[in-house]
C-alpha positions as CSV (number, residue, x, y, z in Angstrom):
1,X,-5.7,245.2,144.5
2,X,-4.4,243.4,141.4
3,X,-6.9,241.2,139.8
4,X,-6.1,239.0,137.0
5,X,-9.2,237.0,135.2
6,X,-7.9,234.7,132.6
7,X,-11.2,233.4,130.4
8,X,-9.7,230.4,128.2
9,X,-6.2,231.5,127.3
10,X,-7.1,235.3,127.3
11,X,-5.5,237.1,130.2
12,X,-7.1,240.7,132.1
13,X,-5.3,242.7,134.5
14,X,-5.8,245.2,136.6
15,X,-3.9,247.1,139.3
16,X,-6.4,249.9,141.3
17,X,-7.0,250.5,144.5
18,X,-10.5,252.2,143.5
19,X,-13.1,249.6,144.4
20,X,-15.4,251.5,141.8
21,X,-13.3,251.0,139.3
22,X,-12.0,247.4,140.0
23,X,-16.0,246.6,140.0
24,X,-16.8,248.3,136.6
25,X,-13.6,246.3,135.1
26,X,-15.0,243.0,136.2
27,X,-18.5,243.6,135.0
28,X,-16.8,244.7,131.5
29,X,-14.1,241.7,131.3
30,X,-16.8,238.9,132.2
31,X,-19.3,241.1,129.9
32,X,-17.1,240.0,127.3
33,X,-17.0,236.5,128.3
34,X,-20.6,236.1,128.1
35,X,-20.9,238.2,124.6
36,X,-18.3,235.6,123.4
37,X,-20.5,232.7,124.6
38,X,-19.7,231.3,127.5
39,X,-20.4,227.5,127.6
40,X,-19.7,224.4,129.8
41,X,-16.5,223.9,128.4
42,X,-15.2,228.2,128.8
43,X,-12.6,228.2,131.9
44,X,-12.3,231.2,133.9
45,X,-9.8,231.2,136.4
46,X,-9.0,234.9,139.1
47,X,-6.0,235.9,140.8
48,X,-5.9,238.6,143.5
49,X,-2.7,240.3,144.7
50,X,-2.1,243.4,147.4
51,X,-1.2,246.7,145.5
52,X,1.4,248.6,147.2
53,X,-0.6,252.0,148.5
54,X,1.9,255.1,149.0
55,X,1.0,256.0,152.3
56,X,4.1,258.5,153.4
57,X,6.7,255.2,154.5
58,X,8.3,253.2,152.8
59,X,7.4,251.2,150.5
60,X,3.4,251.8,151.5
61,X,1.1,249.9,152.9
62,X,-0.5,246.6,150.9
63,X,-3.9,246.5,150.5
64,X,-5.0,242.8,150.4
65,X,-4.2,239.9,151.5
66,X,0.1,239.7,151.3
67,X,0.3,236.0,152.2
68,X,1.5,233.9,149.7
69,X,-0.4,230.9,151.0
70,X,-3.6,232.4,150.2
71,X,-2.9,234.4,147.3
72,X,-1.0,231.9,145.6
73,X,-3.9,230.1,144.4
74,X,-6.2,230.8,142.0
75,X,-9.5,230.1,141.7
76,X,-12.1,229.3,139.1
77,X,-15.4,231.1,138.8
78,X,-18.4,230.8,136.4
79,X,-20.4,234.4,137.5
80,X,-19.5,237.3,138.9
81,X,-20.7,235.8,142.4
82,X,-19.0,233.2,142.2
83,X,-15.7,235.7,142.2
84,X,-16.9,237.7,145.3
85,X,-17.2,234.1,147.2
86,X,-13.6,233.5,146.2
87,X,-12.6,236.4,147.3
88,X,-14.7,236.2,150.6
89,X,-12.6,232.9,151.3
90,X,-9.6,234.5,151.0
91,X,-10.5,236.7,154.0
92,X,-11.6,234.1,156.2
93,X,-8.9,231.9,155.2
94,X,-6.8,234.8,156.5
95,X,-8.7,235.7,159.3
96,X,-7.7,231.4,160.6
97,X,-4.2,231.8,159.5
98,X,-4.0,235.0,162.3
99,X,-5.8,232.7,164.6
């Protein structure tokens, strides 16, 4: 998964498909956030893309959500939470756009 988390106009990325890791990186990046004093007025906005997985064809298998309808968006959060219920929607949006 790619995650960006932009807090005000200062952008994070990362690209892992280690759920570990991607975890870690989130606690650290909004960490920071609150260190720097988060307030009424501090936006936070996440964007999550597929990472292309090398799985032996070609060009690999995605691993999140591929369509654009869903992961165009991007949501605000305020807590770490709130970032797992964004993501949370973007399954079940998913899940209704399979029917």
């Amino acid at each position: 998964m790619r995650l960006t988390i932009s807090i005000d106009s200062y952008s994070h990325q990362i690209d892992s498909v280690d759920p570990e890791l991607l975890g870690k990186w989130v606690v650290e990046i909004l960490g920071r956030a609150v260190a720097g004093g988060i307030n009424a007025s501090t936006y936070i906005q996440v964007q999550a893309y597929p990472s292309y997985v090398p799985d032996g064809s070609a060009p690999g298998r995605l691993d999140w959500i591929a369509d654009t309808r869903i992961i165009g968006g991007a949501f605000q959060i305020h807590s770490a939470q709130d970032l797992l219920a964004g993501l949370a929607q973007q399954l079940k949006d998913a899940e209704a756009a399979r029917g």
